[in-house]
C-alpha positions in Angstrom: 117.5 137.1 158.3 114.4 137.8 160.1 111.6 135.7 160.1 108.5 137.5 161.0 104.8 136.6 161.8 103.7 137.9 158.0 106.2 135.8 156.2 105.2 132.9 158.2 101.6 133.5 157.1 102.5 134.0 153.6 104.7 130.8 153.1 101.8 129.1 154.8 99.6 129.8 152.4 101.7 129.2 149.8 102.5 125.8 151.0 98.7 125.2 151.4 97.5 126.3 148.0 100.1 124.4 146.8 99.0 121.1 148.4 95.1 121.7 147.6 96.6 122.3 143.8 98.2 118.8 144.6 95.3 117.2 146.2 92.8 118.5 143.2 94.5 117.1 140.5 94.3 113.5 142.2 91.1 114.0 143.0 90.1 115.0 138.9 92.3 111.4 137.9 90.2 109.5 140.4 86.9 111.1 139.2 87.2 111.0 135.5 89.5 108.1 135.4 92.3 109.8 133.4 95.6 110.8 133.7 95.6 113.4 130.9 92.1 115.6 131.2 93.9 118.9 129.7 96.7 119.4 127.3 99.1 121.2 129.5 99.0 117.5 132.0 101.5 115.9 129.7 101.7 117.7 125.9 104.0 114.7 124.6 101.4 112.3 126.3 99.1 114.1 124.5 100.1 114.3 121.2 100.4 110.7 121.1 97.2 109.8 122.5 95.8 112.3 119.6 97.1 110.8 116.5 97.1 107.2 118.2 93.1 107.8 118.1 93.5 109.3 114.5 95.0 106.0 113.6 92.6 104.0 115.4 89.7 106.2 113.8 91.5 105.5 109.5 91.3 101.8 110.8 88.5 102.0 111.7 86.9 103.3 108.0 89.5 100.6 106.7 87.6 97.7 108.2 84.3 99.3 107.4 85.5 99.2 103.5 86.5 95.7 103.9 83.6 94.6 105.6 81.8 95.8 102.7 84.5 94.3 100.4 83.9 91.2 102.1 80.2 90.8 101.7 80.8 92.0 97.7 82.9 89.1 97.0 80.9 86.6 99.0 77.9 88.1 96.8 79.9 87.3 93.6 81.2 83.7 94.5 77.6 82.6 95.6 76.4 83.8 92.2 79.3 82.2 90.8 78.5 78.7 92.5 74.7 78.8 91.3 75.9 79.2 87.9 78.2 76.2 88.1 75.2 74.2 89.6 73.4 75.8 86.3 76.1 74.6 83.7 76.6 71.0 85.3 72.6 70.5 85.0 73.3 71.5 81.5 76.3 69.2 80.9 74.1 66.0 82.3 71.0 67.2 79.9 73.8 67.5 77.2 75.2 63.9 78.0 71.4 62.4 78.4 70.1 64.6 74.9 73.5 62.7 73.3 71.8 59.3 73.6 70.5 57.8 70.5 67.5 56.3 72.3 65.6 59.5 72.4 62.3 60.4 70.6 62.3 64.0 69.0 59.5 64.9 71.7 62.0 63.9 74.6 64.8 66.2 73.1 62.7 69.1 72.4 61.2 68.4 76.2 65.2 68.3 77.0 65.5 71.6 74.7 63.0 73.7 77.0 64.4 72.8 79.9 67.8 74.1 78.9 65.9 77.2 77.4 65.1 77.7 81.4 68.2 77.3 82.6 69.5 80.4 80.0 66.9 82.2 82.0 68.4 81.0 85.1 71.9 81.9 84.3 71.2 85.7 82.9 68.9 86.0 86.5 72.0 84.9 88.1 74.6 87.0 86.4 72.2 90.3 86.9 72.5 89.3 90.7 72.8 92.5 92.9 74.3 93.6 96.4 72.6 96.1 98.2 71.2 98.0 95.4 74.4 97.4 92.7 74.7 95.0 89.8 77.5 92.9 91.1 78.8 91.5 87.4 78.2 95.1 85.4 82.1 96.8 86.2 80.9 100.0 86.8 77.8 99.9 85.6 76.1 99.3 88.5 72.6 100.8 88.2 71.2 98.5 85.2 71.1 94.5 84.4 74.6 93.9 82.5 73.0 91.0 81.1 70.8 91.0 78.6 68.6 88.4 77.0 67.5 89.5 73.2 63.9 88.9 72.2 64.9 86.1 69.9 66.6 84.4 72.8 69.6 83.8 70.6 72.2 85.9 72.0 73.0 87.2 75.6 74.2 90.8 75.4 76.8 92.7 78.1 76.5 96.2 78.9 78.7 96.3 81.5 82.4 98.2 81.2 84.8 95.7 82.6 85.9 98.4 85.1 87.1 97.2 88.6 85.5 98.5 91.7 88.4 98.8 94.2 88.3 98.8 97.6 91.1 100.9 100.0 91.7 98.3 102.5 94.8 100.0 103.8 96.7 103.0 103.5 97.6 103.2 99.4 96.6 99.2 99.3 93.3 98.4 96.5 91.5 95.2 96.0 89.2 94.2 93.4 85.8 93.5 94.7 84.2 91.9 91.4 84.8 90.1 88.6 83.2 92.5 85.7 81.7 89.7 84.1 85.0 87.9 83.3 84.0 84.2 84.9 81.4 84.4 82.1 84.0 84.4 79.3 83.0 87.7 77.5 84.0 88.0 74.1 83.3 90.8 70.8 81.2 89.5 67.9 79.9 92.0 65.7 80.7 94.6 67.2 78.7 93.9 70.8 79.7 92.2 74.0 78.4 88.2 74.6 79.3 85.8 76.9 80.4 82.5 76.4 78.8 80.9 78.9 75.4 82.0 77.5 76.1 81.2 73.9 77.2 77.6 75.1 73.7 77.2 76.5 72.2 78.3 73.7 73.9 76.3 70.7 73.0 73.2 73.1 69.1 74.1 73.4 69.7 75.1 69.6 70.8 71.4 68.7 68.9 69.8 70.9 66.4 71.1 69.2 68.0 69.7 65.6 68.1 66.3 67.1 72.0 65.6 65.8 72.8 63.1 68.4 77.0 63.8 67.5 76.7 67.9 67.3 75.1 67.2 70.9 77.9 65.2 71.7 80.6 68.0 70.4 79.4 70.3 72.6 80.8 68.9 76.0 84.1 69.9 75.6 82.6 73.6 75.4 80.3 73.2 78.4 83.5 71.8 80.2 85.7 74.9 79.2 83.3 77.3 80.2 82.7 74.9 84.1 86.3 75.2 84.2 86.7 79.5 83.5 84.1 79.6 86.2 85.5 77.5 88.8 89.1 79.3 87.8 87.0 82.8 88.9 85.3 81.3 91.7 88.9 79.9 93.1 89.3 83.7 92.4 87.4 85.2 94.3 87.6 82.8 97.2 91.6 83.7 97.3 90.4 87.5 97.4 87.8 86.4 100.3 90.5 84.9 102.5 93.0 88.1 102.2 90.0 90.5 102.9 89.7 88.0 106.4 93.3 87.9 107.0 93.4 91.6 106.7 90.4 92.1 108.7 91.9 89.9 112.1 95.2 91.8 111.5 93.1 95.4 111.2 91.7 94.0 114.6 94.7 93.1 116.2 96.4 96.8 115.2 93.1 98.7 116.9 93.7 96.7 120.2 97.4 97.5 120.4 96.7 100.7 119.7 93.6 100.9 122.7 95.9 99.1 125.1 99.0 102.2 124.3 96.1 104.8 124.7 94.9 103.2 128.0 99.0 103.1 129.5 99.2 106.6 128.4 95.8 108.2 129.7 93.9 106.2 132.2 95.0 106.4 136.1 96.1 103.9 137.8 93.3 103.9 140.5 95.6 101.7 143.2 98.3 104.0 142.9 96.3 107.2 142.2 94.2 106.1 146.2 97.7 106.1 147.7 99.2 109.2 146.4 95.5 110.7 147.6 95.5 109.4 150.9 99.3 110.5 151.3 98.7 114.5 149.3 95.4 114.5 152.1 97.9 113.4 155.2 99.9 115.7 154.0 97.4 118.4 153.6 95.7 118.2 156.8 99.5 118.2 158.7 99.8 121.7 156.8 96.2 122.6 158.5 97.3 121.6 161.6 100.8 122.8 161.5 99.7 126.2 160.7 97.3 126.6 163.1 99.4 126.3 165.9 101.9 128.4 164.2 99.7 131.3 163.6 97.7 130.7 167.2 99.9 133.6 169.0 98.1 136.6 169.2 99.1 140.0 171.5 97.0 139.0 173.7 98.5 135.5 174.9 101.7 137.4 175.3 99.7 139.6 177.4 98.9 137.2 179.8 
């Protein structure tokens, strides 16, 4: 076959728009740091990379929902720990109002202070996070607590519901207690709380000055310490799986950064020598060609 002077030029060409097509996809790694800057670099690559950052993005709203989870439950066993401060005042007024040494004044003195601590309990169980009744279920918007006028009854309006958090794909956790630690129960037809009514019958025989129905009562103030510790130790179970699942939702993102960064950043060491070797090679091609298309008619002429 004959080579001629036009297919020279034309495979010459070819060859050099082929290296400069070489040389300017180096040179778009090295500038923006990636491997893959358009699908057609590496579709399978690709892909991956694409629903490795969907992933990465659902974790992402995961640990924002148990972050939030987190701070709930930490809300709900610090009210939960004031209100056992709360009952074990009331247990030491109960043992102290027992004594037979006391004057009627000092018991009703006793009796008011125990009045307070009612108070203090219903502000405590209508704590809030954010702007959401922690102990009301579902009922979020309103006290669940409520003291009647009489002060002889503590009234729930909450539901009981659970508010669940998706910590993981199809996984729930509670995030409150719905008033449980507070040992709800039905009279007449209406929500009370144990808790509350325990306090109250104390204040209530304080104020009778029996000496023996005062001491009757610490068994009750002892059951209702213990079904608040039982939901604080709760809680604080729920606190330390929300962490666990929080250092292992960390641990999953960076795995997942590290794969995207193997399958999509350049190696800048071995992108410079590829470079330097595609613009040797480039630059030969330049040369090369020039002296192969140099004849003319007129140096054959001379």
């Amino acid at each position: 076959m004959r080579i001629t002077n036009k297919m020279m030029s034309q495979n010459f060409l070819h060859n050099l728009d082929r290296n400069k097509l070489y040389l300017g996809k180096i040179q778009d790694r090295l500038a923006s740091g990636k491997i893959l800057n358009r699908p057609s670099d590496d579709p399978v690559a690709v892909s991956r990379v694409m629903s490795l950052r969907t992933s990465i993005e659902e974790m992402e709203q995961f640990d924002r929902n148990m972050r939030d989870a987190a701070s709930w439950l930490e809300a709900s066993e610090a009210a939960m720990s004031n209100l056992t401060e709360v009952l074990q005042r009331a247990r030491e007024l109960a043992v102290y109002g027992a004594g037979g040494t006391l004057s009627d004044t000092a018991k009703e003195a006793i009796a008011k202070e125990v009045n307070e601590l009612v108070k203090q309990a219903v502000q405590i169980a209508n704590a809030v996070h954010g702007d959401s009744y922690i102990f009301g279920g579902t009922y979020t918007t309103k006290p669940p607590f409520e003291l009647t006028e009489d002060e002889d009854r503590v009234l729930y309006k909450g539901d009981q519901a659970e508010l669940r958090y998706e910590v993981s794909p199809g996984v729930y956790m509670p995030v409150n207690s719905s008033g449980k630690g507070f040992g709800l129960q039905v009279e007449g037809g209406e929500y009370t709380a144990k808790v509350f009514q325990t306090l109250i019958e104390l204040r209530d025989r304080l104020r009778n000055g029996l000496e023996s129905e005062i001491s009757d009562i610490l068994g009750d103030i002892d059951l209702v310490i213990d079904d608040v510790l039982s939901e604080r130790a709760t809680l604080g179970a729920r606190i330390n799986r929300m962490d666990y699942a929080l250092d292992r939702n960390a641990t999953v993102q960076l795995e997942y950064t590290k794969l995207i960064s193997r399958l999509e950043d350049t190696d800048f060491a071995r992108a410079m020598i590829d470079y330097s070797v595609q613009e040797a090679t480039y630059q030969a091609a330049l040369r090369t060609g020039a002296q192969l298309l140099q004849p003319t008619l007129l140096d054959f002429l001379k």
